[in-house]
C-alpha positions as a Python dict, from the first residue, in 0.01 Angstrom:
ca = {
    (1, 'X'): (0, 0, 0),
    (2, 'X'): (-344, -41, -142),
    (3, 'X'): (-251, -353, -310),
    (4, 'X'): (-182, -501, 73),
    (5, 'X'): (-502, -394, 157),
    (6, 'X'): (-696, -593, -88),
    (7, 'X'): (-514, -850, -38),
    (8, 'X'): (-630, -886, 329),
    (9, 'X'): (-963, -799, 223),
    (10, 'X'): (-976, -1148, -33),
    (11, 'X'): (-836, -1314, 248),
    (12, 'X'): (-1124, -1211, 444),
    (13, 'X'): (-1379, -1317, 203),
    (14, 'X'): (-1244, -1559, 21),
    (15, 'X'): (-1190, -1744, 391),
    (16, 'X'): (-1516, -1684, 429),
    (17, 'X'): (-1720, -1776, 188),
    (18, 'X'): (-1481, -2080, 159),
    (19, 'X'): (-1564, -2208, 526),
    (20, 'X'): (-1937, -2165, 477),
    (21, 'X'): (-1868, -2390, 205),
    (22, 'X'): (-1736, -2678, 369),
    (23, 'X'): (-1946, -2643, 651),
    (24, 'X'): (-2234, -2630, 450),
    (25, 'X'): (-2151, -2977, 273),
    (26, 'X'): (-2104, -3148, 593),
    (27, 'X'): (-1870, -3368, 704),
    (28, 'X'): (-1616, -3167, 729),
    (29, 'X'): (-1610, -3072, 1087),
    (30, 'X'): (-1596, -3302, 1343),
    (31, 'X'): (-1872, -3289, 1654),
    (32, 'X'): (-1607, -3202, 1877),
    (33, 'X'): (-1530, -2934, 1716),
    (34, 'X'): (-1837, -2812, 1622),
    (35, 'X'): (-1769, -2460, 1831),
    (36, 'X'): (-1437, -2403, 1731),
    (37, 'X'): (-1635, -2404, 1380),
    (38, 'X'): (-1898, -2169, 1478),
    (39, 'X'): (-1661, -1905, 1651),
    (40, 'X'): (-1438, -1952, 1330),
    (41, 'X'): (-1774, -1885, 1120),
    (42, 'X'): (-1818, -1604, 1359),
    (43, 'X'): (-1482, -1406, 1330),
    (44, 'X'): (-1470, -1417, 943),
    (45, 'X'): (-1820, -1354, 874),
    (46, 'X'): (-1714, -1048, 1102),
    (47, 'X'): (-1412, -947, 897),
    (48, 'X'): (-1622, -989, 595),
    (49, 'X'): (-1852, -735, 677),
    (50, 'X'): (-1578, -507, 777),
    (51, 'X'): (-1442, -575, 392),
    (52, 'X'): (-1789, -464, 260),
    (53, 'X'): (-1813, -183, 476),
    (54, 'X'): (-1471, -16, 368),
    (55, 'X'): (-1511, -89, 7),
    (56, 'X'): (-1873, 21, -3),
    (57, 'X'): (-1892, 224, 270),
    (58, 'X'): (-1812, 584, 417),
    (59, 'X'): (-1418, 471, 450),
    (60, 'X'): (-1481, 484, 67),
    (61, 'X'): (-1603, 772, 51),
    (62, 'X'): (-1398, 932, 289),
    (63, 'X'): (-1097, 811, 123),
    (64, 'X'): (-1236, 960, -216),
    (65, 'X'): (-1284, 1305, -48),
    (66, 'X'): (-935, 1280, 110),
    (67, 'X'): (-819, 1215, -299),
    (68, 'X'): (-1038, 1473, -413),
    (69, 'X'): (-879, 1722, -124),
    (70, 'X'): (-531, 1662, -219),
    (71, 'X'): (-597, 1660, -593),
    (72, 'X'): (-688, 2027, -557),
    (73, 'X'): (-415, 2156, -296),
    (74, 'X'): (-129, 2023, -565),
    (75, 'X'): (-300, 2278, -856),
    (76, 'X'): (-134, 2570, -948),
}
């Protein structure tokens, strides 16, 4: 299951950084849709610091004490 997870999470980023990207060369979005662009560049850069957060964060940690807990309730 952790393998799913990381895959979302390169999703996330790699989406990311790959819209900033484009946008950042130019041309790539129209005027018109200059606002779907922004909320777009909104949402990911959202989910991107959710990725950062979990993998850096307290839901690492957290998950690392929940390993740690179960490591030592399967001992003899």
């Amino acid at each position: 299951m952790s393998w799913r997870r990381d895959f979302v999470g390169l999703i996330a980023v790699g989406g990311f950084i790959t819209v900033c990207v484009l946008i950042l060369r130019g041309g790539v979005i129209d005027i018109t849709m200059k606002e779907v662009g922004l909320v777009l560049i909104g949402q990911l850069s959202a989910k991107f610091g959710t990725v950062v957060d979990y993998h850096y964060g307290s839901s690492a940690g957290s998950a690392a004490k929940d390993q740690a807990i179960t490591d030592l309730t399967k001992k003899p």
